[in-house]
N, C-alpha and C positions, 0 to 999 in steps of 0.2 A: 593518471596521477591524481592524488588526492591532496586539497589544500584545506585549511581552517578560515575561520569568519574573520574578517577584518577583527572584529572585537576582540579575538583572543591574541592579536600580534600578528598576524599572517597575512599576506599580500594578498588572498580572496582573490585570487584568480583563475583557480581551478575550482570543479568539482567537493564538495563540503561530505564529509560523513553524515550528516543529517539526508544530504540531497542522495547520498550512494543509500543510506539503510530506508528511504523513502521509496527510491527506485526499486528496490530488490524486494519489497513488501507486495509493491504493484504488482512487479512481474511473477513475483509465487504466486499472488492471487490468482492471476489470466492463468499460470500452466495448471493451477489446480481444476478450475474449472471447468478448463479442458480436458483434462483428465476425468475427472468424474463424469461429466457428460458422454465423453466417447463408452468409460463401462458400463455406463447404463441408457445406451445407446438414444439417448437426449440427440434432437439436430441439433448441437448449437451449428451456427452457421459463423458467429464471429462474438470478440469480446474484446468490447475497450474499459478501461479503467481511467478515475482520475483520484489523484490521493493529494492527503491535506495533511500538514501536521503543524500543531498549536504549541509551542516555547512561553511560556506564561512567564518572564522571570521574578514575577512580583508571588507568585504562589508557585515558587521550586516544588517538585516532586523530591528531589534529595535535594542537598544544601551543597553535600562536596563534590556535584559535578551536575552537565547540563543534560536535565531530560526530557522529552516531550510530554506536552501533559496529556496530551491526544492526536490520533490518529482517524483519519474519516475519509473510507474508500467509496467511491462511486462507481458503480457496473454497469455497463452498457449491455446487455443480450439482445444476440439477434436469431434467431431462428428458432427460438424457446414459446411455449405459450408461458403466460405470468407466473400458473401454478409451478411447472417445471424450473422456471428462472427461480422461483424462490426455494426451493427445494435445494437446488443446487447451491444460491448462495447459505441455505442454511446449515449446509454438508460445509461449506468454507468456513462458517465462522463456528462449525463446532469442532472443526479442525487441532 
């Protein structure tokens, strides 16, 4: 079930669209990952994420609806050396 922010009229008791398109950002990050890792046969051995996103309402991105003005993912690798960890994330965000 998906609910809206208090702010818009909505009992904010469920799950928010911001917090579902937050989560599903995360989670394509880790499966890409792993994906790209396993075809080029990278150990990753595991990958945590933590994601942020910033609502500025005083500098809207658009006027006639609410959008984030930033996103900022954090990656944990584990069984990577640095170079190969960055290689990978750099294959993700050229995605």
């Amino acid at each position: 079930m998906i609910d809206g922010p208090v702010q818009n009229g909505c009992p904010g008791e469920e799950v928010t669209p911001a917090e579902l398109f937050l989560s599903g950002i995360a989670a394509c990050g880790v499966e890409l990952l792993q994906s790209f890792a396993k075809a080029d046969q990278v150990p990753l051995r595991g990958v945590s994420v933590e994601i942020d996103g910033t609502l500025d309402r005083g500098n809207p991105v658009r006027s006639d609806l609410s959008v984030l003005n930033s996103v900022h993912l954090r990656f944990n690798l584990r069984g990577v050396t640095e170079a190969q960890g960055a290689a990978l994330i750099q294959r993700f965000k050229n995605r």
